[in-house]
matplotlib code that plots the C-alpha trace (Angstrom):
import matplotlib.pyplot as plt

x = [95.7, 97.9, 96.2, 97.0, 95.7, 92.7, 92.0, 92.9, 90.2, 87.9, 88.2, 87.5, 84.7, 81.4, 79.3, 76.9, 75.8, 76.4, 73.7, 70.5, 72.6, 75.7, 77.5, 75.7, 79.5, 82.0, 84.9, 87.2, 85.3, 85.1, 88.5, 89.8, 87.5, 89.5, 92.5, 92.0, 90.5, 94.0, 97.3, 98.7, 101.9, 100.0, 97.9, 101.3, 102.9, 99.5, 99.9, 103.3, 102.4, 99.5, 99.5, 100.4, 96.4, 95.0, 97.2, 95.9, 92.6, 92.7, 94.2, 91.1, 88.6, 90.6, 90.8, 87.1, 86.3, 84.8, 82.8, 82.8, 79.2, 81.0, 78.6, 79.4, 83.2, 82.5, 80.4, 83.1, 85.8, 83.6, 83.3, 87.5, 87.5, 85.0, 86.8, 90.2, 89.0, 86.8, 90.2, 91.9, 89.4, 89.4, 93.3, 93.1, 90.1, 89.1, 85.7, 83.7, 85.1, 85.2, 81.6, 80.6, 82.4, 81.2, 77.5, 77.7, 79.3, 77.6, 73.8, 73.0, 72.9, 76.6, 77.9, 76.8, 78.2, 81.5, 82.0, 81.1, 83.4, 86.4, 85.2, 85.1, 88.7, 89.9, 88.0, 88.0, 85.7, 87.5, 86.5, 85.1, 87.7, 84.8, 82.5, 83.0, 82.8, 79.4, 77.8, 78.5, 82.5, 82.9, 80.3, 83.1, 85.6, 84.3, 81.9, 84.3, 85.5, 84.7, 81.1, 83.0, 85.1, 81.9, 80.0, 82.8, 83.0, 79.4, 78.8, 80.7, 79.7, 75.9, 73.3, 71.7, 75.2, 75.1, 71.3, 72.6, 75.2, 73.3, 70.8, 73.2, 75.1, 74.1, 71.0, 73.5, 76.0, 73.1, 72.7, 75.7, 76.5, 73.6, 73.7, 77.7, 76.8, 73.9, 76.4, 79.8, 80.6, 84.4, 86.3, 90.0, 91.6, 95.0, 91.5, 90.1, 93.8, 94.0, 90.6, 91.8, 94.6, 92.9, 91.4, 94.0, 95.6, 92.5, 91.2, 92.4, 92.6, 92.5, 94.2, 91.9, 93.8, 90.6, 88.5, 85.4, 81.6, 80.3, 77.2, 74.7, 71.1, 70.1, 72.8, 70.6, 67.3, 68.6, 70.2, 67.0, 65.0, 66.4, 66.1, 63.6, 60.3, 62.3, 66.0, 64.2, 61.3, 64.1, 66.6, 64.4, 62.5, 66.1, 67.5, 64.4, 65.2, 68.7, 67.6, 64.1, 65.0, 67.7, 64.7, 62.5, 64.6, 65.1, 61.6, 61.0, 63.7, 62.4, 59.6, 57.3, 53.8, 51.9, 53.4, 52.1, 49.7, 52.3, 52.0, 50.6, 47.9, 50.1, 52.4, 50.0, 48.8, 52.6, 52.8, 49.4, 51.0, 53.9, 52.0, 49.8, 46.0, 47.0, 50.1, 48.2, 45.5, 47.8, 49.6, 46.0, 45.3, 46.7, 46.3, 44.5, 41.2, 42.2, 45.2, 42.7, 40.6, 43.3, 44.7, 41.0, 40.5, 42.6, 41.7, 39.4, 35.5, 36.0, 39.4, 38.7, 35.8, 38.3, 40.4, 37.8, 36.4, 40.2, 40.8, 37.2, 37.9, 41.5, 41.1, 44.0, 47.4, 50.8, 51.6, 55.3, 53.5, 51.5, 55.2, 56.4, 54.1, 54.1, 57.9, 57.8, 55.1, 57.2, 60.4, 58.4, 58.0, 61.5, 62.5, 60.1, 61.1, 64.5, 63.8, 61.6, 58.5, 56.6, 56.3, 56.5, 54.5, 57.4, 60.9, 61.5, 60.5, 57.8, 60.9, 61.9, 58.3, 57.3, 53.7]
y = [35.6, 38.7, 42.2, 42.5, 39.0, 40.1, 43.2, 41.8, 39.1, 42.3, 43.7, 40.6, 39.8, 40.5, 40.7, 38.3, 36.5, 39.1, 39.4, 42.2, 44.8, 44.6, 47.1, 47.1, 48.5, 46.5, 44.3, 46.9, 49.8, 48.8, 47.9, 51.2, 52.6, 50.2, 51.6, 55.1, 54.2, 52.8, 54.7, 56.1, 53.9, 50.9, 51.4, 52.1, 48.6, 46.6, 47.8, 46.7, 43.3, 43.1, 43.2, 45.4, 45.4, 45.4, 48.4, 50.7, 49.3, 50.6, 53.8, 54.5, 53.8, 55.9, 58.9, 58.4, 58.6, 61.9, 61.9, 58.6, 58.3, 57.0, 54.4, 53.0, 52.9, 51.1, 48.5, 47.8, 47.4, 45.7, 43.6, 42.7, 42.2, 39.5, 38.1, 38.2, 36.3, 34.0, 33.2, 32.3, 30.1, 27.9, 27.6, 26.8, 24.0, 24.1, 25.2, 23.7, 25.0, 28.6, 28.3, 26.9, 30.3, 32.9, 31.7, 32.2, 35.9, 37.4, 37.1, 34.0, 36.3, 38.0, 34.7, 32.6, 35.7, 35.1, 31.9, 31.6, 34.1, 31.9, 28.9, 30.1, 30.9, 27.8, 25.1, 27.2, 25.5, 23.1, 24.8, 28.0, 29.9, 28.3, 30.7, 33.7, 31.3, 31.4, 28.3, 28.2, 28.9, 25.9, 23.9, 23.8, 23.1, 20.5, 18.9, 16.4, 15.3, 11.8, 11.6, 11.2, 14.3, 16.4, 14.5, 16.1, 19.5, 19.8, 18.6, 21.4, 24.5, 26.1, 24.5, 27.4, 26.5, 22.5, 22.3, 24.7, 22.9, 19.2, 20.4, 21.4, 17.8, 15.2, 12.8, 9.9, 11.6, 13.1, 9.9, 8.8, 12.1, 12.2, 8.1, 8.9, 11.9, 10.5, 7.4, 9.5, 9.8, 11.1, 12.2, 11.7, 15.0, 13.8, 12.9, 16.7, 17.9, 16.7, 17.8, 21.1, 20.6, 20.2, 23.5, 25.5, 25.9, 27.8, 29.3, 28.7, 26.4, 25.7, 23.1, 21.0, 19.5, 17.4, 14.6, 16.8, 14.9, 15.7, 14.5, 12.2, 12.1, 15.7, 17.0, 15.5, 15.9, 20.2, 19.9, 18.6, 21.2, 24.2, 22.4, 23.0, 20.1, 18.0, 17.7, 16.7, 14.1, 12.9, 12.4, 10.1, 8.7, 7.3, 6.8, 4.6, 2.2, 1.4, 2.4, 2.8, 3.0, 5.4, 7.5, 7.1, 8.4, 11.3, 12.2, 11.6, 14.9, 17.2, 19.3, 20.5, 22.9, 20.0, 19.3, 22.2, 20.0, 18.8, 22.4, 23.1, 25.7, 28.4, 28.1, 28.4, 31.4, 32.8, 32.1, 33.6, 36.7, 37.3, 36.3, 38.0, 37.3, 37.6, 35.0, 32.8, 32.5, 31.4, 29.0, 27.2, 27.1, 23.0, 22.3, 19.3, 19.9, 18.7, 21.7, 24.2, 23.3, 23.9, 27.2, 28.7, 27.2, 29.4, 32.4, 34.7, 33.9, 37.3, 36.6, 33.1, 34.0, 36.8, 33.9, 32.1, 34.7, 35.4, 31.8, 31.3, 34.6, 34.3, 32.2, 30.0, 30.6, 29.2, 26.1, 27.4, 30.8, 28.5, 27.1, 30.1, 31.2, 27.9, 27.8, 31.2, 30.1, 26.8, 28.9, 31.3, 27.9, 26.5, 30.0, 29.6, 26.4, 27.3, 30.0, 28.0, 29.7, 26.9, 23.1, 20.7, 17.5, 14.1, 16.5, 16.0, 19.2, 17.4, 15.5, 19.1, 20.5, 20.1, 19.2]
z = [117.7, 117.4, 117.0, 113.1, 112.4, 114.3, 112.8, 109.3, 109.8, 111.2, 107.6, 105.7, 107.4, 105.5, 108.4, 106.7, 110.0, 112.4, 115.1, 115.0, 117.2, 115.3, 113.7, 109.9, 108.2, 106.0, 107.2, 106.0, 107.7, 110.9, 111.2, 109.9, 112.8, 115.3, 114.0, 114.6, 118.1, 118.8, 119.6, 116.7, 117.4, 118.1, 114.3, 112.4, 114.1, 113.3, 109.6, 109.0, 109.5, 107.3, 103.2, 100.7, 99.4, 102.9, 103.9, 100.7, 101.2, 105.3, 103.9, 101.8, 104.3, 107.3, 104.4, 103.4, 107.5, 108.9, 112.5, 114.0, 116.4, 120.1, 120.4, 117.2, 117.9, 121.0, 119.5, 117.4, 120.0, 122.1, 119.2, 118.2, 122.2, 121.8, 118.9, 120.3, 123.6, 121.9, 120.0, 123.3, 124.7, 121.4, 122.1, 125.7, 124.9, 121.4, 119.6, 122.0, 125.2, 123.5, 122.8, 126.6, 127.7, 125.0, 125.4, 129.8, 128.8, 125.8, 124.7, 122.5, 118.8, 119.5, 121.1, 117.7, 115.8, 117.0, 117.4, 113.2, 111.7, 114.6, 113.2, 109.5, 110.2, 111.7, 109.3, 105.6, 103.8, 100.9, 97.4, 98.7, 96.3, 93.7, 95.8, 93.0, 90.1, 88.4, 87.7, 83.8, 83.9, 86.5, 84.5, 81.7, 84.0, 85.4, 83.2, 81.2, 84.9, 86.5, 88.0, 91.4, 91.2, 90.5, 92.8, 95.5, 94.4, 94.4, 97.4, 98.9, 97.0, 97.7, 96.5, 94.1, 92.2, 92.4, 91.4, 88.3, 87.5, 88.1, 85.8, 83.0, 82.8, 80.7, 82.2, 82.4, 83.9, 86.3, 87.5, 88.4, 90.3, 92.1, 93.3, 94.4, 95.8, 98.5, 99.3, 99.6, 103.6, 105.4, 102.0, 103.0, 102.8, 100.6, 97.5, 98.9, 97.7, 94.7, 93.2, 94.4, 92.4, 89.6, 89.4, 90.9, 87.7, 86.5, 89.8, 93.2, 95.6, 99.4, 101.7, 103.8, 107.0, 108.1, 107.2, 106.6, 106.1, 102.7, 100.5, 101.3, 101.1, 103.0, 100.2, 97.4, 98.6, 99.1, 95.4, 94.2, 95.8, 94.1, 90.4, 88.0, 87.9, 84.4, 86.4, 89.3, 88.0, 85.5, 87.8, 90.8, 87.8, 86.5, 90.0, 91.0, 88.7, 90.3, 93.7, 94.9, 98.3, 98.0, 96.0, 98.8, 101.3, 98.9, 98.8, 102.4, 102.9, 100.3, 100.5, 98.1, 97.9, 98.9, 101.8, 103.0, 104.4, 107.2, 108.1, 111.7, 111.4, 113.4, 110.9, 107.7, 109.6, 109.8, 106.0, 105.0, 106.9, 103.8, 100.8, 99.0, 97.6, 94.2, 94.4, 96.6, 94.2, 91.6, 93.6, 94.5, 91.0, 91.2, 94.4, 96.0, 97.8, 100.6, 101.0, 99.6, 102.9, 105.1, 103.7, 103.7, 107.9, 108.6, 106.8, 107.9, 105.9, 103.9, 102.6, 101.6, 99.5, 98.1, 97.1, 95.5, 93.3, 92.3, 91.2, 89.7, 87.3, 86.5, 83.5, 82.1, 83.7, 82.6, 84.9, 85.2, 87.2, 89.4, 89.8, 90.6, 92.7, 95.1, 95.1, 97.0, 99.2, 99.6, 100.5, 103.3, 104.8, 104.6, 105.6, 108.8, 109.6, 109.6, 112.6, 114.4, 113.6, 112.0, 112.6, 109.9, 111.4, 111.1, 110.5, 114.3, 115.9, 117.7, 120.0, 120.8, 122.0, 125.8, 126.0]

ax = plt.figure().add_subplot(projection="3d")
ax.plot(x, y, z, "-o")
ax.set_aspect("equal")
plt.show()
C-alpha cells in the first residue's frame, strides 16, 4: 500500500473497533496529524494523489489543529506503521499469514485492531453503501422485490435494520424470506452483482469479487431476536407448519429472559452487577419460579427481600415494560457472553474450559 492510500484509509477509518489504548480521534484527524508529522514535501506529494474532498477535508482539520501532545503523535504513527506492515504481510502470504505475524509483534487488542480495518479494506462488505439508508426508505425499495432478493440483501445488512424491515413486510411474504433466508448458503457473486444493480440506480452499489457465506439459521435466529414478540411468535408459528425442524433449530439459537436459567451463577452475579432493583423487579414480574430462585441465590438475603417487597407493591404494570425491562437484562447477557464473561450452559463454551 502506497503512503496516500494509507493515510487516505487513516482518515476514513472511524475508529469503531480500535483497541482500549488507541488514539480516541477521527479518521480524518489523525491523519492530518500524520501529515504534519511528515516532511513538508513528503505531505504536499501524498495530497496530490488523494481526492478533491479528502484534500479540503485534510485542509480543515490541519487549519483547525493547534498543539499536538508528542505522545499522541507517536501513537498515531506508530499506528500507520502498523497498518502499512500489516499491509505487506497480507501481500507476501495473505490475511492469515499477516495475522500469524501481527499477533507475535503487537499486543492481542492493537493486533485485532489492525488486522479489521486491512481486512475491511480488502473484502468490502456487498451492500454496506445500504449502511446509511434507514430502515423505511430501503423498505420501499425493496418491498415489491422477490422474497429471494430480500432474503439476500437482508442477510447482509445489520440485524437492527433486517428485523425492522422483516417486521414491516407482509406475514406471507415474511415467510417466505425467512424459510430462504435460513437455507441460502455460498451466493455466487455474478447474482451478488446484479441485486446490487438493482439499487444502484437509487443508491449505490459495491462490487463483490468472492463467493461470500450469507444467511442461514444463526442469521434468522439474530433477526428474530431483535423483533418485537407478534413478528417473532407469527413468524415460527407460520414457519412450523412448513418446517418444524427448521423452527426447532431456530429456537435452539435464540435466546430469551428465560433462558437466563442456562446462566452459570458467576454470570447472574456479573449481570446483577449493571441492573438495577427497580428494572429487575419489573422484569421478574412474569417470570417462572424456578428463575426467580436462581436470581435471588445469588443475591445477597437483604437485596432479595428488597426485591420482593418491590414486586409485591408495584401493582399492575404493562406487559410491554416487563418486556422492556427483560430485553435489557437479556442484552447485558448477550453482551457478556460476547466478551467471555459469562457462560451460557449448551452454546459450546464448556468445549473451551479446562477443568
Amino acid at each position: 500500500m502506497t503512503p496516500d492510500e494509507q493515510i487516505q484509509m487513516s482518515a476514513e477509518s472511524d475508529n469503531s473497533s480500535a483497541p482500549p489504548d488507541a488514539s480516541k480521534l477521527r479518521g480524518a484527524k489523525k491523519a492530518a496529524i500524520l501529515l504534519l508529522s511528515m516532511d513538508k514535501e513528503q505531505s504536499a506529494a501524498v495530497l496530490r494523489h488523494l481526492g478533491q474532498d479528502m484534500v479540503e477535508e485534510l485542509t480543515r482539520e490541519i487549519a483547525r489543529l493547534d498543539l499536538v501532545d508528542p505522545a499522541e503523535r507517536g501513537r498515531i504513527v506508530e499506528e500507520f506503521y502498523n497498518m502499512a506492515l500489516a499491509r505487506q504481510y497480507m501481500r507476501a502470504g495473505g490475511i492469515a499469514h499477516a495475522r500469524s505475524l501481527l499477533e507475535r509483534a503487537l499486543p492481542a487488542d492493537e493486533a485485532g485492531y489492525v488486522l479489521s480495518v486491512i481486512e475491511h479494506e480488502v473484502y468490502k462488505k456487498p451492500f454496506s453503501f445500504l449502511a446509511k439508508t434507514d430502515a423505511e426508505n430501503l423498505l420501499t425499495f425493496i418491498q415489491d422485490e422477490h422474497p429471494q432478493t430480500i432474503a439476500l440483501i437482508l442477510s447482509y445488512i445489520h440485524a437492527d435494520k433486517a428485523s425492522e424491515i422483516l417486521s414491516s413486510l407482509p406475514p406471507n411474504k415474511q415467510i417466505e424470506v425467512v424459510s430462504r433466508i435460513a437455507n441460502m448458503d455460498n451466493t455466487n457473486p455474478e447474482v451478488i452483482k446484479e441485486v446490487e444493480r438493482g439499487l444502484e440506480m437509487r443508491l449505490s452499489g459495491i462490487v463483490s469479487q468472492t463467493f461470500q457465506r450469507v444467511g442461514g439459521v444463526e442469521t434468522v435466529a439474530e433477526m428474530l431476536n431483535l423483533a418485537d414478540r407478534a413478528t417473532e411468535k407469527g413468524i415460527l408459528e407460520a414457519l412450523e407448519g412448513q418446517d418444524p425442524d427448521l423452527v426447532e433449530q431456530i429456537r435452539r439459537l435464540m435466546f430469551v429472559f428465560e433462558d437466563i436459567l442456562l446462566v452459570n451463577d458467576k454470570g447472574i452475579q456479573q449481570v446483577l452487577k449493571e441492573i438495577d432493583n427497580e428494572e429487575l423487579a419489573l422484569a421478574l414480574k412474569t417470570a417462572s419460579e424456578e428463575l426467580r430462585d436462581k436470581i435471588f441465590r445469588n443475591m445477597s438475603d437483604r437485596a432479595t427481600q428488597l426485591i420482593k417487597e418491590d414486586m409485591e407493591y408495584m401493582g399492575p404494570v404493562r406487559v410491554s415494560d416487563v418486556e422492556s425491562a427483560q430485553q435489557k437484562i437479556v442484552d447485558v447477557v448477550r453482551r457478556l457472553e460476547d466478551s467471555g464473561e459469562l457462560i451460557i450452559s449448551g452454546r459450546g463454551a464448556e468445549k473451551e474450559m479446562i477443568v
